[in-house]
C-alpha atoms as one frame of an Amber mdcrd trajectory, in Angstrom:
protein
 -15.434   3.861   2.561 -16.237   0.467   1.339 -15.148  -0.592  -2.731 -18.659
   0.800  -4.465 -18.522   3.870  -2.335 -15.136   4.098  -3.967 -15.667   3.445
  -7.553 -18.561   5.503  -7.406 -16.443   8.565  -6.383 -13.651   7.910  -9.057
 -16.464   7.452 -11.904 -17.892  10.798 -10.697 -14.440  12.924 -10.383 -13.288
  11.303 -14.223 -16.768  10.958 -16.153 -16.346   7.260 -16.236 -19.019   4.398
 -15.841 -18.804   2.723 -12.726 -17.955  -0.617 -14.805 -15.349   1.501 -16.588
 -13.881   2.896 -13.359 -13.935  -0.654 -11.744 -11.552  -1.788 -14.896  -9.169
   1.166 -14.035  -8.512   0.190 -10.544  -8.414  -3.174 -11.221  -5.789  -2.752
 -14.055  -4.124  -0.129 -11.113  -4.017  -3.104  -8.855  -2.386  -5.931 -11.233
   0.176  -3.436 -12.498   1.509  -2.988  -8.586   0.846  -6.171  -7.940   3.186
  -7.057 -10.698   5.843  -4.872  -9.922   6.001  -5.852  -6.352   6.472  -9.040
  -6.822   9.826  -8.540  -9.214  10.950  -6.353  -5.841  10.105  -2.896  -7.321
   8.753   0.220  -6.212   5.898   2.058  -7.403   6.018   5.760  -6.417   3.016
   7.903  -7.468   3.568  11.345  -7.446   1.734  13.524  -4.586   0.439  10.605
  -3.494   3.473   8.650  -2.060   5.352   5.537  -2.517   4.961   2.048  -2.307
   8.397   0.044  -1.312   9.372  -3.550  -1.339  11.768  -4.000   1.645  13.828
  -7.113   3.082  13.889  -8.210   6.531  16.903  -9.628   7.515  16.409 -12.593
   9.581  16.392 -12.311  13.272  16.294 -14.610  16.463  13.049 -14.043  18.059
  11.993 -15.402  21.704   8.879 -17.234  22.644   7.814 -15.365  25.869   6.257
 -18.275  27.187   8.510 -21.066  27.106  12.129 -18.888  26.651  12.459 -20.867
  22.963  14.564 -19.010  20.831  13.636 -19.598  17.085  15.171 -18.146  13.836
  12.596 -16.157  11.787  13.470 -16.655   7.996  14.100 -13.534   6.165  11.417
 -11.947   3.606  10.243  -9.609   1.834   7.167  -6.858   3.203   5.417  -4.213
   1.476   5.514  -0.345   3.074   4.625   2.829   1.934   5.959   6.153   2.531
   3.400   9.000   2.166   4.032  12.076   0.547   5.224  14.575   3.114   1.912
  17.379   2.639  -0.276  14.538   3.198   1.599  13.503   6.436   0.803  16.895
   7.330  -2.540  17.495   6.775  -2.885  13.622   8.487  -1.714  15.660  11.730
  -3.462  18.335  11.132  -6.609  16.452  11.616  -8.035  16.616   8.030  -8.350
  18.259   4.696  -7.888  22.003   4.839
């Protein structure tokens, strides 16, 4: 599903103009955006959850030439789904 196959869909399902519906997920976007970068999590509710984790930093190996190199710790983005749609993921679709 590309971005106007999207919007299209959400405008449809809420009544909105696609315009309207673009401004929505755009305002969605900056508002996670935000919040992941101050290092919190944004959970949405039967949906899942969006985490901010650290990785420590590690020694990693170059397979090639044997160097060993430190990789810098940072910060990645996850998410955890919510548990029914993990099921229905397995399940091999919508029921």
């Amino acid at each position: 599903m590309n971005n106007k196959e999207f919007l299209s869909i959400i405008a449809g399902k809420t009544g909105m103009k696609p315009k309207e519906a673009q401004k929505a997920v755009d305002a969605l976007i900056a508002v996670m955006g935000d919040s992941f970068q101050e290092g919190d999590n944004v959970q949405m509710s039967n949906f899942g959850c969006f985490e901010v984790k650290k990785k420590l930093e590690r020694v990693m190996v170059n397979p090639s030439t044997g160097q060993r190199m430190l990789v810098p710790p940072k910060l990645v983005l996850t998410f955890k789904p919510n548990p029914a749609w993990k099921d229905i993921i397995k399940k091999g679709g919508a029921e």
